[in-house]
C-alpha positions in Angstrom: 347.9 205.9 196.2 345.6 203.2 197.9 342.3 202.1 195.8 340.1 204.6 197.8 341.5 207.7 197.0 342.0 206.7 193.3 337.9 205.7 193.1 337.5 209.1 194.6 339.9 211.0 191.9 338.4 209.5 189.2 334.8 209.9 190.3 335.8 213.6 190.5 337.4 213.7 187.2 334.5 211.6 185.6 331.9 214.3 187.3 334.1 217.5 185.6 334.1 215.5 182.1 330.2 214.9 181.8 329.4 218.7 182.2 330.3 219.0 178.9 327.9 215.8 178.0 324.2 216.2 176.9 321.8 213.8 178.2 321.7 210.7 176.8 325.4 210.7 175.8 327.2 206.8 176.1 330.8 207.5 178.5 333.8 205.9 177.0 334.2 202.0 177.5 335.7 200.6 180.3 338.8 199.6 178.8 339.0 203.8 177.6 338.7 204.9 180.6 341.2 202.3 182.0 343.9 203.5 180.1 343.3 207.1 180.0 343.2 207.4 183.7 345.7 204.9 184.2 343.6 202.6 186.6 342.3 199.2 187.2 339.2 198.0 186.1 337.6 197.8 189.7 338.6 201.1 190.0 336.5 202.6 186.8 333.3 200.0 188.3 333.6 201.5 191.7 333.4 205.5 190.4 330.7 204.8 187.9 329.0 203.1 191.0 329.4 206.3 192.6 328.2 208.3 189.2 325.2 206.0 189.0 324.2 206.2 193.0 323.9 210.3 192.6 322.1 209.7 189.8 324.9 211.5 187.2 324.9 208.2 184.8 322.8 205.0 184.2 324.5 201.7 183.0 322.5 200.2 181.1 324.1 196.5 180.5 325.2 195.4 177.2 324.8 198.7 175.6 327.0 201.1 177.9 327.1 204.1 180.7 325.3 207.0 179.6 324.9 210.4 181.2 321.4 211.2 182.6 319.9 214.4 183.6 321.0 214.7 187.6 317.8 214.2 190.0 316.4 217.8 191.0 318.0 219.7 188.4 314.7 220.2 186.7 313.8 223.9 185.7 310.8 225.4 187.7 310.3 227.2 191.3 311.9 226.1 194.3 310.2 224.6 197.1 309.5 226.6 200.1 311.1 224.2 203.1 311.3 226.9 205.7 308.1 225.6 207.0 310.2 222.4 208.4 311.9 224.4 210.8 308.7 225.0 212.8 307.8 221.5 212.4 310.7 220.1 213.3 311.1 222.3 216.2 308.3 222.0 217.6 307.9 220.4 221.4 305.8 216.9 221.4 304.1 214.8 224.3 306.0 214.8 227.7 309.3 215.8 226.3 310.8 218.7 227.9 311.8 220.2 224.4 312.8 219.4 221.0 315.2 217.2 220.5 319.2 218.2 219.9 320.3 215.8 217.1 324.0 216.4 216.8 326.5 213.9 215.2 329.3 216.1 214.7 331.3 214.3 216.7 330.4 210.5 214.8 330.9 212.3 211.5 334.4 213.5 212.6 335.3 210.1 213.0 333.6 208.5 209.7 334.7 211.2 207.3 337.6 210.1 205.2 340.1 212.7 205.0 341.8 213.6 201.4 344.6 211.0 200.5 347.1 213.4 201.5 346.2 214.0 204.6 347.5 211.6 207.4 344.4 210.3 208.9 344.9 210.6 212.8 341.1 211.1 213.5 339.2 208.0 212.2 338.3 205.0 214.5 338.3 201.9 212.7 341.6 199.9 211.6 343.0 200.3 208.1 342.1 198.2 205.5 345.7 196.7 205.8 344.6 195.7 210.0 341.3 194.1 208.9 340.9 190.3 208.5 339.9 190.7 205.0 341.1 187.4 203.3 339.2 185.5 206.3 336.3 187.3 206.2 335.9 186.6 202.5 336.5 183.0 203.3 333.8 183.3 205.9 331.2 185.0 203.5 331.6 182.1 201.4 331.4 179.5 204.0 328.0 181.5 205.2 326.6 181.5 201.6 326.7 178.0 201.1 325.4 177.2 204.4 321.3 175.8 203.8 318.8 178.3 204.9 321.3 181.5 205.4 318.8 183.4 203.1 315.8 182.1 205.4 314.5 184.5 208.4 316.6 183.7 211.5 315.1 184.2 215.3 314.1 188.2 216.5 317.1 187.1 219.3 319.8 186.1 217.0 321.3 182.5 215.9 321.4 180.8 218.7 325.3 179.5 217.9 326.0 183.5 217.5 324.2 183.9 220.9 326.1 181.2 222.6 329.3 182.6 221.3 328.9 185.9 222.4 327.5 184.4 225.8 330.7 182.6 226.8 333.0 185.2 225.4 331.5 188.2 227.4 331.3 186.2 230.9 334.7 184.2 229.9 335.6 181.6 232.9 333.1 182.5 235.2 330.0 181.5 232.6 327.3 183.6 234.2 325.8 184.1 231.1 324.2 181.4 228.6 322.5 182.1 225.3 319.4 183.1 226.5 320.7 186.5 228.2 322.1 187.5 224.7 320.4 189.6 222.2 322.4 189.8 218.3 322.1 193.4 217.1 323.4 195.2 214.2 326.5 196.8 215.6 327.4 198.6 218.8 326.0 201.8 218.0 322.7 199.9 217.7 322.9 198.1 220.7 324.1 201.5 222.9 320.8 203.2 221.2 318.1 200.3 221.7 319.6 199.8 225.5 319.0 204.1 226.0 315.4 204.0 224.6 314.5 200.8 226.3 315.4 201.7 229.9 314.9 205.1 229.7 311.6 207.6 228.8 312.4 210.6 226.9 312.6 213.3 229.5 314.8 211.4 232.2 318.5 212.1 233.1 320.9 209.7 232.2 324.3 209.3 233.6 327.5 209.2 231.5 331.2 209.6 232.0 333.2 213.1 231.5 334.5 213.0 228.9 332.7 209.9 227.0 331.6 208.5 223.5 330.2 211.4 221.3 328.0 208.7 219.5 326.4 207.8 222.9 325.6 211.6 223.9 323.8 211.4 220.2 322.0 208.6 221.6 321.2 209.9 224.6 320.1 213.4 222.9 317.8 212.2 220.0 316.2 210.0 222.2 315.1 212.9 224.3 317.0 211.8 227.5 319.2 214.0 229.5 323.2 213.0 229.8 324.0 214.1 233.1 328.4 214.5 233.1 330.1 212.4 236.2 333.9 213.2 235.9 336.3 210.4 234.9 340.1 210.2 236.2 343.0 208.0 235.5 341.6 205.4 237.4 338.0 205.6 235.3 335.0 207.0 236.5 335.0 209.1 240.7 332.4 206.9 242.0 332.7 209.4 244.8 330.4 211.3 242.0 328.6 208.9 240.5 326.9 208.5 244.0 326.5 212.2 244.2 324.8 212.1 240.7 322.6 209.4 241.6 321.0 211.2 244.1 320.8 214.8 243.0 319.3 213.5 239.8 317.0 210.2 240.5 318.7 208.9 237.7 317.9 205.2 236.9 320.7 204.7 234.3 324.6 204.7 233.7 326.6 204.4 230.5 330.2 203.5 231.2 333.5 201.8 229.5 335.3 200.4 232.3 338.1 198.9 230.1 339.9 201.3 227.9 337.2 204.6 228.2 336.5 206.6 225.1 338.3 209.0 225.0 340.6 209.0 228.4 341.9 205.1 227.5 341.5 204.6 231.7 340.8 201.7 233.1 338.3 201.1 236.1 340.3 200.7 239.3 339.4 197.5 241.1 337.5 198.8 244.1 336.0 201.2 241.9 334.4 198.4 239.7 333.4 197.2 243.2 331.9 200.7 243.9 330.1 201.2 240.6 327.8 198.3 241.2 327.2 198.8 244.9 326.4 202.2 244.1 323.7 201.6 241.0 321.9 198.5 243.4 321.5 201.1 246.0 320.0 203.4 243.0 317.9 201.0 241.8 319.3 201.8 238.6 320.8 200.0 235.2 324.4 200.0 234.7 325.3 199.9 230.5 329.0 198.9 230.3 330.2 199.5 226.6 333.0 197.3 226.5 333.9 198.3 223.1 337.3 197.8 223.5 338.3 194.7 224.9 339.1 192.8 221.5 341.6 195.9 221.0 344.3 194.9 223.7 347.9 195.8 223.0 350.4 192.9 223.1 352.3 194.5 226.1 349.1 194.3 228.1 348.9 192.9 232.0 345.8 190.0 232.2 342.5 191.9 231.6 339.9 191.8 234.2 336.2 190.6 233.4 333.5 192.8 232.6 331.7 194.3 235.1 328.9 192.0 233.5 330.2 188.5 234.8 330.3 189.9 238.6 326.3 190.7 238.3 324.1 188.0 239.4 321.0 190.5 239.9 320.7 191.8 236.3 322.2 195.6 236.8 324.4 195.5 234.2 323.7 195.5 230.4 326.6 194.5 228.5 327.4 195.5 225.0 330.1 193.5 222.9 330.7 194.4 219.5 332.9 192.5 216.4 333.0 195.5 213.9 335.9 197.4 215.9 338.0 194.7 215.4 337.1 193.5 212.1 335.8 195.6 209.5 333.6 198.7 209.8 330.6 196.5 207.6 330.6 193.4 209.9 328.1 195.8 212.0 327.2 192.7 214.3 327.2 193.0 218.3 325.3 191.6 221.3 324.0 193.1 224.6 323.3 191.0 227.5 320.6 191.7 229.9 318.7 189.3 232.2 314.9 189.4 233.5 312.3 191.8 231.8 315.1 194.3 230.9 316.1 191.6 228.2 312.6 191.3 227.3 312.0 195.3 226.6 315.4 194.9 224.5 314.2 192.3 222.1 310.8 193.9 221.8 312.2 197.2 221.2 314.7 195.5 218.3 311.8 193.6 217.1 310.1 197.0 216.7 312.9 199.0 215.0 314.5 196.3 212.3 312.9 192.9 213.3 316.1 191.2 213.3 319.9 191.5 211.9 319.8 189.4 209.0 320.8 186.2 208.7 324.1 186.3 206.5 325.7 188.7 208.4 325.0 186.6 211.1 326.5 183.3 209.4 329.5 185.3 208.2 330.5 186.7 211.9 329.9 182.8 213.2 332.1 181.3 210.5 334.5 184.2 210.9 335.1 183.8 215.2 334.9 180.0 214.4 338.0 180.1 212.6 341.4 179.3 213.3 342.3 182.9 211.5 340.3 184.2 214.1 342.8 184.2 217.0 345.7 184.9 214.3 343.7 187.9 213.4 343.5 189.1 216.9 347.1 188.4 218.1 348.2 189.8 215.0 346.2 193.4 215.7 347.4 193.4 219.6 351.2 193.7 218.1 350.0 196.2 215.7 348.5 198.4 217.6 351.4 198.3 220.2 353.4 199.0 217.7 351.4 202.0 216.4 351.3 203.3 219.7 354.6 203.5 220.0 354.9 205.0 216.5 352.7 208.0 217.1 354.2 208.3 220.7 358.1 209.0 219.3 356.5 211.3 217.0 355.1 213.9 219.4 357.6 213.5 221.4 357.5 213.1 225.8 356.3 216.5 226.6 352.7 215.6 224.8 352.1 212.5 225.9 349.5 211.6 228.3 351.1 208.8 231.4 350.1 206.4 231.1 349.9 205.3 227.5 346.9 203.0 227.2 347.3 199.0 226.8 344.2 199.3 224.6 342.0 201.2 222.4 343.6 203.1 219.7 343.9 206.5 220.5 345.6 208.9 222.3 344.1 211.6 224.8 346.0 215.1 224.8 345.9 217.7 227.2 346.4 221.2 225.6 347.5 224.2 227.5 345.0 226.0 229.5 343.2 228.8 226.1 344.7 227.0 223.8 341.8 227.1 220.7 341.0 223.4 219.7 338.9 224.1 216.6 341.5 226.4 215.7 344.5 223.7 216.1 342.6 221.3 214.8 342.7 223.3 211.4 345.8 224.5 211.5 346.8 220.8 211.4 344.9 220.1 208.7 346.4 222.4 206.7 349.8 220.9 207.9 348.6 217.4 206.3 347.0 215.6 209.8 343.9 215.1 210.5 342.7 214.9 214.7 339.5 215.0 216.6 339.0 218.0 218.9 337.8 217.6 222.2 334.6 219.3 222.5 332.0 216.9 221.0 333.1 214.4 224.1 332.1 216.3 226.8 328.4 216.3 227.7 328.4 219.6 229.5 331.6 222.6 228.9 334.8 221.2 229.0 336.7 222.1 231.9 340.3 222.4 229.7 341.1 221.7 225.7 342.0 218.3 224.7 342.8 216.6 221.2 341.8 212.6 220.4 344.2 211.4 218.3 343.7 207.9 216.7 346.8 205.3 215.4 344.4 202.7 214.4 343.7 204.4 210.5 346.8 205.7 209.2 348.9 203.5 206.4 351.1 202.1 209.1 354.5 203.0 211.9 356.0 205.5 209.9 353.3 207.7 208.5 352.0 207.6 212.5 355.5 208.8 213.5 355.6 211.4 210.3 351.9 212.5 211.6 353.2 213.4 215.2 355.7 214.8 214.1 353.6 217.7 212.1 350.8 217.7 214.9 354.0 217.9 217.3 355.1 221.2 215.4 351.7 222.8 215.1 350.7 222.9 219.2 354.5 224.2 219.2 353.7 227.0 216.6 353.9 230.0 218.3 350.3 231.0 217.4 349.6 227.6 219.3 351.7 229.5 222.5 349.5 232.2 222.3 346.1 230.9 222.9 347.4 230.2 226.4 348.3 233.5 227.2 
């Protein structure tokens, strides 16, 4: 059983126990608790940190943990809130309409399924993938550093900057520093590039299917995603011109390398297309490149972002560490040039004034590290590996050709009526947990389709045990049905 689950069991058990507490009772000791649960000491810490932070216990130091009356539970009338939903609701300014805030699809990514559930649905590597050794080393580094705890520049360190600068335009160093703006992960970078180069109201292009987090974006921000299909071969530019024009749009979000959820990659001439097609527009080109620190070992040379072939400041890049680190290093950059970088800081500067400084030193120390490149040659044969994993487990006649080089999920077609929501249950009833394919379309979804992620589970053989039950359950004859 892995440290998380047993925090989470003992929370539960600890929750059950102090119903039958009155207020003000002291909890058993530490070293009780430790051998009456059979667990570690950082285990029993961690679930009274979870007691404490829903406000079931106080720990009050020296003299113990005792149970408190839960916030709320105070006898007396309940509020009226219904009043919230006209508020709420209601239409403001220019906007068209309320807004749709929706994060279904994030959530069925962050949620943590129950320990026995193979997790085939979460999108960040398991703790075993994550640097965690050399990111400890690099906190450490950071926090005896002089001046970490002092207020660093609105843009970023400039070091971080530079960093990110040469990674992003790699050989052909057509950016520097100064195009570079630090944020606080990629999700806040996709969301502070929507809201600065787009008014509430206006369409915004996006691939079909794309990122569910980015049609959240796009949605609470009051903009308009506006689906252009995507093939093997990435976006049909053949479309994107079409959307261009039938919509005025002034703005497209794509993932050339490795698309979310698809795993195509842009065709040459297409990457060609893409920016020829968005100058004619006179419109931005966001290029999430999420991915690119995810490449499989088995992978052909890479090509550049569509960011070091734009001299005239179309494309805003986004570059992000957390993917490939650890879900809490939430530190990323996005590159702009000319007054589009100039709304982006303001706009940061606005929302959080800056990402603080020692998460800043941390990533720095971290990508300045010989573990670094260990780290991330040691991930491109693990998730090669996984790939292959999960692949022999559901077996040829699922698969989608060709597997991906990169990324860390798999895109399934399902049979034409086949129920989604409904598979995706049954599944989890059959002990594996998988995305359904709804939440990644911005418009309806032409056919049903299932992500399916090898970047969470334990490791090879629990991915190849977890296609193997998903394998059985879209065989299940109720599966058959929903196609008939």
């Amino acid at each position: 059983m892995n440290e998380r689950s047993s925090v989470a069991q003992l929370a539960e058990s600890l929750r059950r126990e102090l119903r039958h507490y009155p207020d003000g009772r002291m909890l058993p000791s530490s070293r009780a608790l430790m051998g009456q649960h059979r667990v570690s000491p950082g285990t029993v810490s961690r679930a009274i940190a979870v007691l404490a932070a829903e406000g079931l216990v106080v720990s009050r130091p020296g003299a113990g943990v005792f149970r408190v009356r839960p916030h709320g539970s105070a006898t007396g009338e309940a509020g009226d809130l219904s009043w919230q939903q006209v508020a709420l609701s209601a239409a403001t300014g220019a906007a068209p309409g309320p807004r749709a805030l929706d994060a279904s699809g994030v959530l069925a990514t962050l949620t943590v399924p129950p320990a026995d559930v193979i997790d085939l649905a979460g999108g960040y590597l398991h703790p075993s993938l994550q640097p965690e050794r050399a990111l400890g080393a690099a906190l450490a580094r950071a926090g005896r550093r002089p001046g970490t705890w002092s207020r660093p520049p609105v843009e970023g360190l400039p070091e971080l900057r530079a960093w990110f600068a040469a990674d992003i335009s790699g050989p052909a160093h057509t950016l520097g520093p100064a195009d570079v703006l630090v944020t606080a992960g990629g999700q806040s970078a996709l969301s502070t590039a929507l809201r600065a180069l787009a008014p509430p109201g206006a369409p915004v292009l996006v691939e079909s299917p794309t990122y569910p987090g980015l049609l959240a974006i796009a949605r609470a921000a009051g903009l308009r995603p506006v689906p252009v299909p995507v093939d093997a071969d990435g976006v049909r530019t053949d479309l994107l011109a079409d959307a261009f024009a039938a919509t005025g749009a002034r703005l497209f979000v794509c993932q050339p390398l490795f698309q979310n959820p698809t795993g195509a990659v842009l065709a040459p001439q297409r990457r060609i297309e893409v920016l020829r097609i968005a100058r004619a527009a006179g419109a931005f080109v966001v290029e999430d490149d999420f991915a690119r620190q995810l490449v499989h070992s088995d992978a052909p040379p890479l090509p550049l972002p569509l960011a070091a072939a734009d001299p005239d400041g179309v494309v805003v890049h986004v570059r992000s560490l957390t993917k490939v680190s650890s879900p809490s290093l939430r530190i990323a950059a996005v590159s702009a040039r000319g007054p589009a970088l100039e709304r982006l800081r303001t706009l940061q500067a606005v929302d959080s004034f800056f990402v603080p400084r020692p998460l800043q030193e941390t990533a720095l120390e971290l990508v300045a590290a010989p573990a670094w490149r260990t780290h991330l040659r040691q991930v491109a044969d693990a998730l090669r590996e996984r790939r292959q994993s999960l692949a022999a487990g559901l077996g040829e006649q699922l698969l989608p050709r060709p597997l991906p080089y990169g990324g860390y999920h798999l895109w399934l077609r399902l049979p034409d009526g086949a129920d989604e929501t409904a598979l995706t249950a049954a599944a989890l009833r059959a002990g594996v947990a998988v995305t359904p394919g709804q939440a990644y379309f911005p418009a309806e979804p032409p056919s049903p389709h299932l992500r399916v992620s090898y970047a969470c589970a334990a490791g090879p053989q629990q991915l190849v045990d977890g296609g193997r039950l998903l394998s059985q359950v879209l065989r299940a004859p109720a599966a058959r049905a929903g196609s008939d």
